[in-house]
Structures are given as structure tokens and as C-alpha cells.
N, C-alpha and C positions, 0 to 999 in steps of 0.2 A: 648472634645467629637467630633467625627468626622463625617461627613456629609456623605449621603450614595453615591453621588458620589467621594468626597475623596474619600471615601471606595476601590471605585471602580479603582481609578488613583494609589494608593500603590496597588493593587492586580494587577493591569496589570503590574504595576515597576516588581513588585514581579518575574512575569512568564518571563518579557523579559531578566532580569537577568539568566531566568534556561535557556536560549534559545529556547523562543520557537517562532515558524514562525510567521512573520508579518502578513500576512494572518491568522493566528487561532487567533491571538492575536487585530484584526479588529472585525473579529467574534464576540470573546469573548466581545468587548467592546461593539458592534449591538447589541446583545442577552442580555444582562447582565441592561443597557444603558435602553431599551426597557423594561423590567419591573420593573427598578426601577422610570422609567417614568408611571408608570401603578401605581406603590403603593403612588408615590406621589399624583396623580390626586386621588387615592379614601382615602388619606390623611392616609395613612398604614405609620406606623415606622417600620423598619428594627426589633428592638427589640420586636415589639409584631407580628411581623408577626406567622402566623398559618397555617398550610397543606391549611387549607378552602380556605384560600386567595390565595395560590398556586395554586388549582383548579380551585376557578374564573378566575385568569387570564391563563390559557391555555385554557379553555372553552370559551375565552372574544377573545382569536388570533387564534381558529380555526374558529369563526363563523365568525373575521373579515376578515380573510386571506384567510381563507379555507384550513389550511396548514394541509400537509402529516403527518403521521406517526414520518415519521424519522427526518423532520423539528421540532418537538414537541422534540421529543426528544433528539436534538441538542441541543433546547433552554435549556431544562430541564437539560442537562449537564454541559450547561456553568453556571446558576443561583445553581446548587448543589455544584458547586469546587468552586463557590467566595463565597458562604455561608460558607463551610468549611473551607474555607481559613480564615476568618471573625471570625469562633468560633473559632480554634486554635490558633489565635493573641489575642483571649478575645478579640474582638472588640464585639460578640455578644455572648450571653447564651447558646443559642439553635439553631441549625440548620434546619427550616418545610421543608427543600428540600429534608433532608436525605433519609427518610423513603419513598418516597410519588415515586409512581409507578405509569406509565402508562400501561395495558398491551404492550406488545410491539407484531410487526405482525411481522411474520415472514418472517425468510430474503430469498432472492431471489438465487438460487445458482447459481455459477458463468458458464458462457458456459465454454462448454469441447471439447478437442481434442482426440482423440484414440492417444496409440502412432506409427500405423500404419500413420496416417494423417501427425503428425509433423516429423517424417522421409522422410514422402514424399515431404514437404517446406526444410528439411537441406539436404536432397542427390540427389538434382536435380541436370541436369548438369550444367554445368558455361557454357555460353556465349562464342561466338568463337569473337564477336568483341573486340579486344583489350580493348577500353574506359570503355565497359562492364561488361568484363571479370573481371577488374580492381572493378566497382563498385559492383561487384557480392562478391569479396572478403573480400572486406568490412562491405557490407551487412549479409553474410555469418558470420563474427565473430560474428557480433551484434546478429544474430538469434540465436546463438549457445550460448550466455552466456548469453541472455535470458529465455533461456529455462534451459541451465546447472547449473543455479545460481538464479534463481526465481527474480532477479532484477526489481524494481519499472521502470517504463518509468527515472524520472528523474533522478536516479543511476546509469543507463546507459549511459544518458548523461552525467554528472559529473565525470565518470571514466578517472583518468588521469593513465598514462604512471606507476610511481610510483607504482600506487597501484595493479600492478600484479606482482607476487611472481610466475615467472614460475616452477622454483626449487620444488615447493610444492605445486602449482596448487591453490592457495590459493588470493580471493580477499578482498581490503580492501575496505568495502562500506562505506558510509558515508548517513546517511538515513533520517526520519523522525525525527524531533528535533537534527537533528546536530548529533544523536547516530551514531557510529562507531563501524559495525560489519564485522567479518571474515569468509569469507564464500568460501566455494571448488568450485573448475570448473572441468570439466570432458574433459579427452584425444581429444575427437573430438576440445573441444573448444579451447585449448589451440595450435592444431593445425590448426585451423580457425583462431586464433589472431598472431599466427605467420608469418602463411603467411600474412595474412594483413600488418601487421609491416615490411617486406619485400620489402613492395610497399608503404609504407604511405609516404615513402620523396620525391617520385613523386606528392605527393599532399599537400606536405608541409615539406621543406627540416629543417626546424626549428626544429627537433624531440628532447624533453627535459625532464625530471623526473617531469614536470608541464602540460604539453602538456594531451588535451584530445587524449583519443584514439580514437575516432571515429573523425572524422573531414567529410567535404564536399569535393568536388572539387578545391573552393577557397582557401580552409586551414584551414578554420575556424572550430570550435565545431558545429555540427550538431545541429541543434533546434530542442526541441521534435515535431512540425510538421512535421520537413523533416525525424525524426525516425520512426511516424508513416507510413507514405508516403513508405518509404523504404518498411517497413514491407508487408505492405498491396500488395505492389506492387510484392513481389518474393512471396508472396501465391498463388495472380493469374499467375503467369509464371509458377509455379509447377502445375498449373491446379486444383485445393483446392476451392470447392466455399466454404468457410471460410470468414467472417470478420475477417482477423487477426490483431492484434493490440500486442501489447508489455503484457501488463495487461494478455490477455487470456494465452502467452506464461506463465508467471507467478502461472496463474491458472493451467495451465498443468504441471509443476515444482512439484510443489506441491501436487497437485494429483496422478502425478505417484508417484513420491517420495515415499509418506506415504501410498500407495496402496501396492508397493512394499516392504516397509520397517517397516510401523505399528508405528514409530517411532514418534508421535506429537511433542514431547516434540522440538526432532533434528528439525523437519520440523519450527515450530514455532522461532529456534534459524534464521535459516538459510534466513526466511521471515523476518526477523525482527521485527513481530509482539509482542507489551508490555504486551497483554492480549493473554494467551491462550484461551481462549473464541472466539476470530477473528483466529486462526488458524481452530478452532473445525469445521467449516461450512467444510471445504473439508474430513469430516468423514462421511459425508450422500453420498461421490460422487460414492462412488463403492461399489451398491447392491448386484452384484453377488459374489464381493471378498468377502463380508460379513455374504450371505448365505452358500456360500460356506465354510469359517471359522467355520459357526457355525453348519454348518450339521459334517463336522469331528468332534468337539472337546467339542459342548454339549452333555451329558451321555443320555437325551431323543429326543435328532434328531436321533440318528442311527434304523433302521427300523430292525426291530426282522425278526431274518430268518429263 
């Protein structure tokens, strides 16, 4: 018979085997860790636990903590997948996390760009100072396959040499959980990465099928601070009072995309997203495509003439 933290040491084995990040897998051990330290103090076994008990103790870490929404429901995630993990090995009968709901609030929608605005950050002009001109080129591919390929901040960083397919415009990412997906770039970008590729051996003559693509001045792989920094910094030289960041470009990817294209299913492959449910939030983002859809093509929007 196994102790409920064994339990808890094979279920983290378990997930570090499917690869899943250090980081979620810290998480998981905090969250998971934390109430089973909660069922032992009010002397609960794993085997008789009940919803009620589950209640108590998220009632017992909001009044201690004061925690949010979506902190509850973090916990609530990692305590539902080890219990499940738990009944499918017959370590336990029943699972009280299955079923047991919090309402959840609703989610926040992501800021947006027109794509008047993000034309105006990719079609500024370039810099006449050489040094400049040079990191404008740079900068310029990143914005562009940003926006042309909805890429996460750290996918971008990670993008090496290899994994562009000019031939077919085609990139290979490499994403959350180690997944490996293939996703299009569009005309502008691929000739934004070309030019850059042009000038990269001025910044690092070492150019290899391993080599990031983005690199610094010194050679090195850019850090996602000195990504954001770039970012932020060619919005205000196109004169954008925009917060721009990597993330919104992504939110605007997507948004026009599926504005454009109606297409979830494509949008959700292309984001990488595991749940269509996390793509579905950028279907509230355009009211007007939507009234407009529906005054053509519902049989009682059209007004009697």
C-alpha cells in the first residue's frame, strides 16, 4: 500500500517521463504537496476522501491566502490530474475532484491591434545609420514572423537556422511540452528573414543548421528580455503608443487570421493550442465581422422591404 506522498513521487516520475516542463512539474509538486499536507493535518485518507473535503480545503486557502480565481483553479487542476492519474493505476476507487466545479469568472480578452496599426510597426522605414539599419533588419524579421506565424516569446527565441523551410515557407516549432509543430510564414516574412540572413555573419560568422536565428550583436541567442526590448522599442520609432510585446503580436495573428478565415479549427493547429477551448477566446474579438455575418445569412436579420 502506498503512502499518499509516494503517490505523489510515481505521478511526478510519471509526467517527467511524458516531458513535461520543470517548471509545471514544481507547480504540480506545490499544489498537489499542499493538500495533501491539508488531508493529513485533518487526518483525511486519500481513499475516503469526498467533494465536501475538497470544498473545505479551497474554502480553508482562499480565506488563508486570499487567492484569485484562477490560482483556485490551478490548484484544482493539478489535485484533479493526480487523482486521475491515482484511479487509472487502481491506486484509488474514486476520483471527489472529477466532478467538483468551481464557477469559473470570466476570462479577460486579449489587447488587440487593427491591422492598420501592425502595418504601421512592419512598413516603417529602416534607419539610415548603418549599425542601425543593420539592427532594424533583424528586428524587422522577428516582428514579421511574429505576427506571420502567431509564435509564443520563447519559440522565437529557440528558432534555429534548420527549422526554416524557405522552399515552402514552412516553420518547425518546437512548443509547449516539447510538442513539435509546423506552421506557414507569409511573403513579407520570409523576405524579412532573408535579408537578415544576408547580414547575420556580420554578427556572428559561425552560421550553422544549430545556430539561432535571431542572435545579438555579440553572437549570441538573444534573451527573451532583449526580444521584448526590441519589440517595444521599433513600436515607438513607428510612433504606435502601443505596449507592444511578442504575446499581443500573437494575439493579432490570430485574430486576424480567424476574422479573416473563420477557420478555429486551422487557427488552434497553427497556435499550438491542446484545447480548443484556449483558441475559442479570440471568437468574441470581432463584433462587427459577426453582426455583420449574421445580418447577411440569418433568414430573420434581413429587414422586409
Amino acid at each position: 500500500m502506498h503512502t499518499a506522498p509516494q503517490l505523489l513521487e510515481l505521478w511526478l516520475t510519471t509526467r517527467e517521463i511524458q516531458q513535461q516542463s520543470p517548471h509545471t512539474l514544481l507547480a504540480y509538486q506545490r499544489d498537489v504537496s499542499d493538500f495533501l499536507g491539508f488531508c493529513e493535518q485533518k487526518q483525511l485518507a486519500l481513499i475516503n476522501l469526498e467533494s465536501s473535503d475538497l470544498r473545505e480545503y479551497v474554502a480553508h486557502k482562499v480565506a488563508q491566502q486570499s487567492l484569485s480565481s484562477n490560482s483556485v483553479q490551478r490548484l484544482l487542476s493539478a489535485i484533479r490530474q493526480f487523482m486521475k492519474w491515482a484511479v487509472e493505476g487502481q491506486y484509488l476507487q474514486n476520483n471527489p475532484a472529477a466532478d467538483f466545479q468551481l464557477k469559473r469568472q470570466p476570462r479577460a480578452l486579449p489587447g488587440m491591434m487593427d491591422i492598420e496599426t501592425v502595418n504601421q510597426i512592419l512598413d516603417q522605414a529602416a534607419p539610415s545609420e548603418p549599425k542601425e539599419h543593420m539592427l532594424w533588419q533583424r528586428d524587422k524579421a522577428m516582428l514579421e514572423v511574429l505576427y506571420s506565424s502567431g509564435l509564443r516569446l520563447a519559440e522565437l527565441q529557440n528558432l534555429k537556422i534548420k527549422d526554416i523551410d524557405f522552399n515552402r515557407q514552412l516553420l518547425r516549432i518546437t512548443g509547449k511540452g516539447n510538442k513539435t509543430r509546423i506552421v506557414p510564414f507569409g511573403s513579407k516574412a520570409k523576405d524579412s528573414l532573408q535579408q537578415w540572413l544576408k547580414i547575420y555573419t556580420m554578427f556572428n560568422r559561425n552560421l550553422q543548421p544549430d545556430s539561432a536565428v535571431f542572435i545579438s550583436q555579440r553572437g549570441g541567442a538573444l534573451s527573451a528580455r532583449q526580444i521584448e526590448n526590441r519589440v517595444k522599442y521599433q513600436a515607438q520609432r513607428a510612433g504606435v503608443n502601443v505596449d507592444l510585446h511578442p504575446h499581443l503580436l500573437r494575439h493579432c495573428f490570430a485574430s486576424h487570421l480567424l476574422s479573416n478565415s473563420g477557420d478555429l479549427r486551422a487557427v488552434q493547429e497553427m497556435l499550438g493550442h491542446t484545447n480548443l477551448t484556449t483558441t475559442q477566446i479570440y471568437t468574441h474579438l470581432d463584433f462587427d465581422r459577426l453582426a455583420q455575418v449574421y445580418d447577411q445569412a440569418h433568414p430573420r436579420a434581413q429587414q422586409h422591404k
